[in-house]
PADRENFI-197035 format. One record per residue (C-alpha): residue in three letters; chain; x, y, z; residue number from 1. Coordinates in steps of 0.1 Angstrom, whole numbers, padded with zeros to 4 digits. Example, Ala and Ser with C-alpha at 12.3 -4.5 7.8 and 13.67 -1.06 7.14 Angstrom:
> ALA:A:0123:-0045:0078:1
> SER:A:0137:-0011:0071:2
***
This chain:
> UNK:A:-0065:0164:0086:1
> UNK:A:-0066:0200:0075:2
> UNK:A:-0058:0210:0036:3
> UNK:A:-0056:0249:0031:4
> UNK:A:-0050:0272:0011:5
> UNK:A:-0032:0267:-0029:6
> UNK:A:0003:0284:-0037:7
> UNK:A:-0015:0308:-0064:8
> UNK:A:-0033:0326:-0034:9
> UNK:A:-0008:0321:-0015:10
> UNK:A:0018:0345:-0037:11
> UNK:A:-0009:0369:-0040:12
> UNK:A:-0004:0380:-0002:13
> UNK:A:0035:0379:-0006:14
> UNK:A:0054:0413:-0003:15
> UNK:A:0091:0410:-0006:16
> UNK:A:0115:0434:-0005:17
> UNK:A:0136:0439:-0042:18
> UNK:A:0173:0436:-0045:19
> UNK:A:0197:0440:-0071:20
> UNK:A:0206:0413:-0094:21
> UNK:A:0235:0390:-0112:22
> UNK:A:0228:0361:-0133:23
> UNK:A:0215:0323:-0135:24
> UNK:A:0244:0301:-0129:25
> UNK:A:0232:0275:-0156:26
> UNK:A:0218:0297:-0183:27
> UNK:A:0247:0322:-0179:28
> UNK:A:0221:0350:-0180:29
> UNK:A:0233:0382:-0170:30
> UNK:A:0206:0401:-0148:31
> UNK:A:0202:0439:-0143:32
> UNK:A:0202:0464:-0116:33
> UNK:A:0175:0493:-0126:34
> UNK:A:0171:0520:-0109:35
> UNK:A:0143:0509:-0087:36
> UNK:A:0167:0479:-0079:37
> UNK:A:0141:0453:-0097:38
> UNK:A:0153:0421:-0096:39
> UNK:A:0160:0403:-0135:40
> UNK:A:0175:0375:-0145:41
> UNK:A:0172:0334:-0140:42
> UNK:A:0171:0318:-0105:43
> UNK:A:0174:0278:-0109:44
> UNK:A:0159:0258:-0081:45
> UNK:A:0170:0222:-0075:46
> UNK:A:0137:0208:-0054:47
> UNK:A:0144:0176:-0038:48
> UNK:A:0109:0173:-0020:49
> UNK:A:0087:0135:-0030:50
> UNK:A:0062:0127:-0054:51
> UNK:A:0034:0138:-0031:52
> UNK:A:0054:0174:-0022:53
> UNK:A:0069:0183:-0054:54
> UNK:A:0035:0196:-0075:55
> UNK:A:0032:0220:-0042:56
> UNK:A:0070:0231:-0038:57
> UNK:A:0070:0236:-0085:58
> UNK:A:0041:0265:-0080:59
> UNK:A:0053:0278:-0047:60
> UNK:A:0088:0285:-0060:61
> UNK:A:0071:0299:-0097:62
> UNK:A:0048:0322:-0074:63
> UNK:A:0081:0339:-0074:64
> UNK:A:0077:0353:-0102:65
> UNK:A:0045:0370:-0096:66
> UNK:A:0063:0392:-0068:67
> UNK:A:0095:0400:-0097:68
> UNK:A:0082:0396:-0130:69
> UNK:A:0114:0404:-0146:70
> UNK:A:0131:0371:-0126:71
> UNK:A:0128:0336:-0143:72
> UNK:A:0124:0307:-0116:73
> UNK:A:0135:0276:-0131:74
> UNK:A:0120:0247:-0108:75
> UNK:A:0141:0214:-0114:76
> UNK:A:0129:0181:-0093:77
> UNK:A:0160:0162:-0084:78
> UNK:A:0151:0127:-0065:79
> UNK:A:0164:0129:-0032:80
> UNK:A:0187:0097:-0033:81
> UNK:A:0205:0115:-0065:82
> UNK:A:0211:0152:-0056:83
> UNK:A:0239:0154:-0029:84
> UNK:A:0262:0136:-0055:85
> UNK:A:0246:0151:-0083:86
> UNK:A:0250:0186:-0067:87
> UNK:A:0289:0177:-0056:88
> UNK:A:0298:0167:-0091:89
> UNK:A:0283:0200:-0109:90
> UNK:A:0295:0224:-0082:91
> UNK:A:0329:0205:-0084:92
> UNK:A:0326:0210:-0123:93
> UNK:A:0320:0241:-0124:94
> UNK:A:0288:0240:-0146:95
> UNK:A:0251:0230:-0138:96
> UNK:A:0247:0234:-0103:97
> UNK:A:0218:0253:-0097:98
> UNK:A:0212:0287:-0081:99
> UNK:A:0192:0273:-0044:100
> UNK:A:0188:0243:-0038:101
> UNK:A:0169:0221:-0009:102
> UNK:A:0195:0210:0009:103
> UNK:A:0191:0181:0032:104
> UNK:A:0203:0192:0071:105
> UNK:A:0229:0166:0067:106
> UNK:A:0245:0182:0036:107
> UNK:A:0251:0219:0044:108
> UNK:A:0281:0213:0064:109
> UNK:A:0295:0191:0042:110
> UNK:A:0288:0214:0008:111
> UNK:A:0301:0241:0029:112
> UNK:A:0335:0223:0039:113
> UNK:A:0337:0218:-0001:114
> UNK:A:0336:0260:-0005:115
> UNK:A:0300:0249:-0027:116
> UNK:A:0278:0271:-0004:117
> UNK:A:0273:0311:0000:118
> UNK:A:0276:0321:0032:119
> UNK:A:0245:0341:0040:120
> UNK:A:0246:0364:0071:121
> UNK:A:0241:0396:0064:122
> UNK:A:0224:0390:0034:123
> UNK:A:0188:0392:0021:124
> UNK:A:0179:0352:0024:125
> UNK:A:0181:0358:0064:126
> UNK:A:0158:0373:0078:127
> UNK:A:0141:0379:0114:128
> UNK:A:0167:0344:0120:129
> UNK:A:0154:0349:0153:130
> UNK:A:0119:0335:0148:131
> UNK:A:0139:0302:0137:132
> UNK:A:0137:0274:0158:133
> UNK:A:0170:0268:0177:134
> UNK:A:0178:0232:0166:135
> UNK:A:0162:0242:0129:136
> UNK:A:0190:0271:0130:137
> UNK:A:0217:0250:0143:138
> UNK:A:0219:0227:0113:139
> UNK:A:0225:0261:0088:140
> UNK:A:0256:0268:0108:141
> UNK:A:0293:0259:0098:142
> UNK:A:0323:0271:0117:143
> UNK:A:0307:0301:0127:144
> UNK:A:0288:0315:0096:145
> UNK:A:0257:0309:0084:146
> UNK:A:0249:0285:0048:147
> UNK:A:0211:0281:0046:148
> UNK:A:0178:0291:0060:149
> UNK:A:0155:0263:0074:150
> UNK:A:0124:0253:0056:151
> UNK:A:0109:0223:0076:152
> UNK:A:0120:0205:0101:153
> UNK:A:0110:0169:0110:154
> UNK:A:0119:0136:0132:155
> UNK:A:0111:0097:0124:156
> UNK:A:0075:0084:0143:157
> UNK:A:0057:0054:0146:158
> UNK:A:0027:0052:0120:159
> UNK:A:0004:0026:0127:160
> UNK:A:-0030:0014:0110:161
> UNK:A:-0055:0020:0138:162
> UNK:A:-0081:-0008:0122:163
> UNK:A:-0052:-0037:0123:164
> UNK:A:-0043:-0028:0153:165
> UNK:A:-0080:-0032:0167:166
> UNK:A:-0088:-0064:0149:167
> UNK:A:-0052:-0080:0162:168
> UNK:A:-0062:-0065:0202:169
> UNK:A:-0029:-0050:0202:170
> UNK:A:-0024:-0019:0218:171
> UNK:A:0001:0008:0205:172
> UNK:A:0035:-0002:0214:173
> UNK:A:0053:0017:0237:174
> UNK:A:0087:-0002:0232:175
> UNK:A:0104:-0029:0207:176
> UNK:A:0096:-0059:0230:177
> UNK:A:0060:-0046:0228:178
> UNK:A:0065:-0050:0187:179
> UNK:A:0080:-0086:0194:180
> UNK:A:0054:-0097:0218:181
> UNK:A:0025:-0087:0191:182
> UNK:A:0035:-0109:0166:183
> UNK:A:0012:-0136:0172:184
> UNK:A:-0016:-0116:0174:185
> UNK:A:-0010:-0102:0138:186
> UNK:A:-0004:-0139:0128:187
> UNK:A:-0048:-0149:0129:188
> UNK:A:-0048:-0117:0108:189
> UNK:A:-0020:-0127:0079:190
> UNK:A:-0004:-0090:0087:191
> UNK:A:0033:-0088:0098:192
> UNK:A:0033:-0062:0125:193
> UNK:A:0061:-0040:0115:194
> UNK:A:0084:-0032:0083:195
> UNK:A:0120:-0028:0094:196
> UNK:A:0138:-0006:0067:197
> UNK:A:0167:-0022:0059:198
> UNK:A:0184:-0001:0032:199
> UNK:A:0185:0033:0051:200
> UNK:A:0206:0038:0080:201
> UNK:A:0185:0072:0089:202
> UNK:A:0159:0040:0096:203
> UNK:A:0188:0028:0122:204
> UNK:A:0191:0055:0145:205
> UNK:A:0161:0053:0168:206
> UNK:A:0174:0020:0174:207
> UNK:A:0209:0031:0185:208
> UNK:A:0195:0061:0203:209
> UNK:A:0171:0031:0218:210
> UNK:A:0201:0018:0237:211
> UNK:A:0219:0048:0247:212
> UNK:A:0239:0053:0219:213
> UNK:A:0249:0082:0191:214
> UNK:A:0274:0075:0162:215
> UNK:A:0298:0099:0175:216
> UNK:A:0296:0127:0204:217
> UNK:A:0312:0156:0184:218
> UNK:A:0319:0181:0213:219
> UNK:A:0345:0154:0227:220
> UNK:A:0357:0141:0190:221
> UNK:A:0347:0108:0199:222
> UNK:A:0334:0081:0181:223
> UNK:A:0311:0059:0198:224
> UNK:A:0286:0038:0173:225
> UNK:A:0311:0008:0182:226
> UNK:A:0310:0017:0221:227
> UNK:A:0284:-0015:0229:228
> UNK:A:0250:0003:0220:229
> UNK:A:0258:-0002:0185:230
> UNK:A:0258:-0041:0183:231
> UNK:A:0229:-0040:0206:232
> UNK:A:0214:-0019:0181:233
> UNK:A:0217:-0045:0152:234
> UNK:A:0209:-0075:0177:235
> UNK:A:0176:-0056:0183:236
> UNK:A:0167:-0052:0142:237
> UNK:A:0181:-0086:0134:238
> UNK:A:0159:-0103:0164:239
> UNK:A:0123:-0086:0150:240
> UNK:A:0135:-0097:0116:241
> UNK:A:0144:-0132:0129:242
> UNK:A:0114:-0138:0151:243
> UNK:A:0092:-0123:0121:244
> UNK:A:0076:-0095:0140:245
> UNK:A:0093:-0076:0111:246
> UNK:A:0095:-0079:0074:247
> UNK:A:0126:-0060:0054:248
> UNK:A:0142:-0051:0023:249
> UNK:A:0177:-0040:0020:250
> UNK:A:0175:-0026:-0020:251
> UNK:A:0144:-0008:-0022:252
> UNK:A:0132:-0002:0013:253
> UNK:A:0112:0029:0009:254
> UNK:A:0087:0019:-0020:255
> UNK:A:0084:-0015:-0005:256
> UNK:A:0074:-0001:0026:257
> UNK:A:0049:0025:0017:258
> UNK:A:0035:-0002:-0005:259
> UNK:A:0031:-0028:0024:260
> UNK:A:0019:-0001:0050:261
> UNK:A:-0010:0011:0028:262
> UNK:A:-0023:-0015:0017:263
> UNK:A:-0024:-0036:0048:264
> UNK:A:0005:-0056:0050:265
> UNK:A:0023:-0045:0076:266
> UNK:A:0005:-0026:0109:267
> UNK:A:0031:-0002:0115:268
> UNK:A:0063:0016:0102:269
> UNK:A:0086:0041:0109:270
> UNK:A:0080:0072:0091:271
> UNK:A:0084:0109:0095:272
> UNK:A:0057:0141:0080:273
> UNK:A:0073:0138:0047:274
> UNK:A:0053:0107:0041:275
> UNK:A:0019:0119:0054:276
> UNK:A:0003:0129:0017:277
> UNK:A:0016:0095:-0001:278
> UNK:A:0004:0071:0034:279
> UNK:A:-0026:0088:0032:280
> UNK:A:-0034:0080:-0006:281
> UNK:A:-0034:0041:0002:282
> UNK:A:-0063:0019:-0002:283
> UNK:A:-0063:0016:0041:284
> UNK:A:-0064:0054:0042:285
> UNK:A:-0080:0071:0015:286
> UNK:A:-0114:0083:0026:287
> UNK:A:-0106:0072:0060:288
> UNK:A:-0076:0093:0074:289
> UNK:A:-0089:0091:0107:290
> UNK:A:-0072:0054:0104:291
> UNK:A:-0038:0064:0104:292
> UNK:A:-0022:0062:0139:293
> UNK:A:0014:0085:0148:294
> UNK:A:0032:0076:0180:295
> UNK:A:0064:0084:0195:296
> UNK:A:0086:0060:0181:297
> UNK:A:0093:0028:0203:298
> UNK:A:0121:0029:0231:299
> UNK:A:0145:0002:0231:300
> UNK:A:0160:-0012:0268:301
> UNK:A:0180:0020:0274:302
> UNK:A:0160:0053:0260:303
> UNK:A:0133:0065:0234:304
> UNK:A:0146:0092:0208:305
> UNK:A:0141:0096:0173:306
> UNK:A:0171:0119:0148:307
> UNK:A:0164:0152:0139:308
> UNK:A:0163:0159:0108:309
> UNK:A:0146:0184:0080:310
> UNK:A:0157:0206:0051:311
> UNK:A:0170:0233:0040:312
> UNK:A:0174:0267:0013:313
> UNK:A:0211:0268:0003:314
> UNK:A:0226:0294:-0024:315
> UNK:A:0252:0281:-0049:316
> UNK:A:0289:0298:-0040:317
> UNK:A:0293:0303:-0085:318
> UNK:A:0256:0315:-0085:319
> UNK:A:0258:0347:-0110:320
> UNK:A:0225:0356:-0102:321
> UNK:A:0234:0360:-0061:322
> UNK:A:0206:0388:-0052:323
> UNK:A:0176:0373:-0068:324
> UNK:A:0190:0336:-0054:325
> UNK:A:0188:0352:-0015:326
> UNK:A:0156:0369:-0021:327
> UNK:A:0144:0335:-0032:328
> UNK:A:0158:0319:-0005:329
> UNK:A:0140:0340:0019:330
> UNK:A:0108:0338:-0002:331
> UNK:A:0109:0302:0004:332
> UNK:A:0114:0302:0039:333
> UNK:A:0091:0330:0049:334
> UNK:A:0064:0325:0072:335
> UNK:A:0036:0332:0046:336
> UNK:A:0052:0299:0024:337
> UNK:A:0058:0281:0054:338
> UNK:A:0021:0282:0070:339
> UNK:A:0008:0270:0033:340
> UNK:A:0035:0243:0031:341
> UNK:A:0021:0229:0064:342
> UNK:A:-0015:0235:0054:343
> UNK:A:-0011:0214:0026:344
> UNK:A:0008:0192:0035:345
> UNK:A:0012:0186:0072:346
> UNK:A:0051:0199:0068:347
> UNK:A:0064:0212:0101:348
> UNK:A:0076:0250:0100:349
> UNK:A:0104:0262:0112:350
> UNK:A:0098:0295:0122:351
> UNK:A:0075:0300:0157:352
> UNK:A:0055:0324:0147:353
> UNK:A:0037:0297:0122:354
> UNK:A:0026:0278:0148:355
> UNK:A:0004:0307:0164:356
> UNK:A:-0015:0305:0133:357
> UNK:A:-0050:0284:0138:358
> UNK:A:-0041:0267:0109:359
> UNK:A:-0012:0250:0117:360
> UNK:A:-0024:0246:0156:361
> UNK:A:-0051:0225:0144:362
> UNK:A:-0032:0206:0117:363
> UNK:A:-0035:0170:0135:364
> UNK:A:0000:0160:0126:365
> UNK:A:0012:0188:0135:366
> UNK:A:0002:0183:0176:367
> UNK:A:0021:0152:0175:368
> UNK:A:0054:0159:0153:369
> UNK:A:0062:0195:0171:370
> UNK:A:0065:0177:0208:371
> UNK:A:0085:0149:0185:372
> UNK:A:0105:0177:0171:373
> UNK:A:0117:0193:0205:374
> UNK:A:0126:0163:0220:375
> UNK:A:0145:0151:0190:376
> UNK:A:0187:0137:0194:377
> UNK:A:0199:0168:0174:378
> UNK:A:0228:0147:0149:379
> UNK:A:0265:0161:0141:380
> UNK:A:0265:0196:0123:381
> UNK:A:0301:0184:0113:382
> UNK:A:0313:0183:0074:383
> UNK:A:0316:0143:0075:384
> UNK:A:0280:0142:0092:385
> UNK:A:0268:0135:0056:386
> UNK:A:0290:0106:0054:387
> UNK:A:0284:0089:0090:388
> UNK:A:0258:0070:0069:389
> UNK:A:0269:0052:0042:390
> UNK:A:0294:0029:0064:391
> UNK:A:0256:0021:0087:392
> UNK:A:0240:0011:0056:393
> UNK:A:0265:-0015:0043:394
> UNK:A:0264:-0031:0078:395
> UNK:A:0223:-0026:0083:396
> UNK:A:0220:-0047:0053:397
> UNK:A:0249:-0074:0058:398
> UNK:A:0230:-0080:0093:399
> UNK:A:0200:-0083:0080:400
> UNK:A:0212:-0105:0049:401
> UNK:A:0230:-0130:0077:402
> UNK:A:0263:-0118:0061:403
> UNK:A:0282:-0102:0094:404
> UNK:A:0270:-0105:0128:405
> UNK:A:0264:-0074:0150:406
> UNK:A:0289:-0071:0170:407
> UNK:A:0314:-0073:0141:408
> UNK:A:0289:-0048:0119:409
> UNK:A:0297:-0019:0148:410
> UNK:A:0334:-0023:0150:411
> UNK:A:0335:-0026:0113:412
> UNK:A:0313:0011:0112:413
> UNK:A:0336:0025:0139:414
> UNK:A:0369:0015:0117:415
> UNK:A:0352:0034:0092:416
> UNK:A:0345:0061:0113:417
> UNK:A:0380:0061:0119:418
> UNK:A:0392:0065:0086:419
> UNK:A:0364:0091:0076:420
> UNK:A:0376:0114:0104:421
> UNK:A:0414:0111:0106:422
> UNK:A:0419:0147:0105:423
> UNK:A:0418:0165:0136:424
> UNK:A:0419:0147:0174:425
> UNK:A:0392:0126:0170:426
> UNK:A:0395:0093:0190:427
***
């Protein structure tokens, strides 16, 4: 797999154009307009990139300052599972939130529904939108205006140890039933064949997708997870659990299942490029990257298709420091920052024109994750879209815990559903 070039060259090559300025919205600084209209001032950046991304994203976002010596970038990490609350509650406050922040695809209609959000057409942070990926762009937009600019773009995958799955004789699965039907194989080597994440309901989708559903069709205000597909859905986890072709944990799914994955407990997982750096540092990977396998991710007995998903650059509706917040914004979503970003770490740029650059063409997971990408279910750009979620995970988990049976756990999200989208005509 490739590795590339550092931030500090990267800034080096960056030439920006300079705005005027207002100030940090946490520090209360007040920044200046000169005459040459040099940016000043603070710009607060809430990061909510992984342990493996985060020492990458901190000295991209300070190489800011090397192009506008006069603004301060104050990089904050903020763990993923805390920062749409923790972002709610201080733009909701009035105090704390911070100037940009990496917002999750799923969040910007939501924050933007809440008034949180600057729109940004026809402002610095957008520019040459064109060069955007279509379904990267989509998720920016909110009844009609524009409230971030994309800065990856991803979709879930099936990683799968390439040794294990040599010594078992089992061929990568094309389907669930394939996973099922493997088990025994896996048994004569003590390794479960796949780690079902049971405390995520992002985890759940390929699944539903897998039998032809969605959790609701937006363009006819429908709600559908309780249609049929969705208790087929849970049927289909709780069976691999049940048969023990899958192991689970419905409390702290993610470490568990990095864990098990790289050190040889489990042969495959589904994961997206945001976990590429962390797999790879494993015991079954390190010094042998070659051994990590990416396939599409497995159909189920109606359809294959994995959620899109990504990030990205919002700017804080209270900023005070508005100018040097969009120039930022566009800093971090230029082409220049997005070619390193994948370089380093096998992120997948939004913009097309990176991926005419022989870096990124030859970037291994890169060639697999882009054909992903375009043929990944685009989910609903609508302000509850964030909250679809939350009612799947209770019943992913009371499934899985023998607690509710899956029929019952799909009605029960629909009713939910119901509830979370009462305003309007939806049915």
């Amino acid at each position: 797999m490739r590795r590339g070039i550092a931030a500090t060259a990267l800034v080096a090559t960056l030439s920006l154009a300079a705005t005027a300025c207002g100030g940090d919205s946490d520090s209360g600084e007040s920044g200046e307009k000169k005459g040459s209209g040099e940016l000043s001032g603070t710009v607060t950046f809430w990061d909510t990139s992984n342990e493996a991304e985060k020492a990458f994203f901190k000295k991209t976002a300070e190489g800011f300052e090397k192009e506008h010596p006069k603004v301060d970038v104050k990089y904050v990490s903020v763990p993923f599972g805390e920062a749409s609350n923790k972002f709610k509650n201080a733009a909701g406050g009035g105090s704390g939130a911070p100037d940009v922040m990496r917002t999750e695809v799923a969040w910007v209609a939501d924050f933007a529904n809440l008034g949180y959000l600057a729109p940004l057409d026809d402002t610095a942070a957008v520019d040459n939108k064109d060069d955007y990926l279509g379904q990267a762009w989509g998720s920016t937009q909110f009844e009609g205006k524009t409230y971030g600019v994309p800065q990856v773009i991803d979709t879930l995958a099936l990683f799968y140890n390439k040794d294990l799955l040599k010594k078992a004789g089992v061929e990568v699965p094309e389907s669930v039933e394939d996973i099922k039907n493997s088990t025994k194989k896996f048994q004569g080597e003590d390794v479960t064949p796949f780690y079902m994440r049971g405390d995520d309901a992002y985890w759940f989708l390929p699944f539903l997708y897998g039998e032809g559903g969605d959790m609701v069709d937006a363009e006819a205000k429908k709600i559908t997870v309780d249609d049929g597909a969705g208790a087929k859905a849970f049927e289909t986890i709780q069976d691999l659990v049940d048969s023990k072709a899958a192991t689970t944990d419905t409390t702290d799914g993610w470490e568990n299942m990095q864990k098990s994955f790289k050190d040889g407990k489990v042969a495959m997982m589904l994961n997206g490029p945001w976990a590429i750096e962390d797999t790879l540092a494993g015991k079954e990977f390190k010094g042998n990257e070659d051994n990590l396998g990416v396939a599409p991710v497995p159909a189920g007995s109606e359809a294959q298709g994995a959620p899109q998903g990504g990030h990205n650059l919002s700017v804080y509706a209270g900023s005070k420091n508005l100018d040097a917040s969009y120039e930022f914004a566009k800093y971090m979503s230029s082409a220049e920052v997005q070619k390193a970003t994948t370089e380093e770490l096998s992120l997948l740029p939004t913009r097309t024109s990176v991926y005419d650059e022989q870096t990124v063409k030859d970037n291994t997971m890169v060639q697999f994750f882009k054909p992903a990408v375009d043929k990944a279910v685009e989910r609903p750009w609508i302000a509850e879209g964030n909250s679809l979620f939350e009612p799947i995970r209770v019943q992913l988990a009371d499934v899985l815990t023998g607690k509710t049976e899956p029929e019952a756990a799909a009605d029960k999200i629909g009713e939910e559903y119901a509830k979370l989208l009462k305003d309007g005509d939806w049915k």
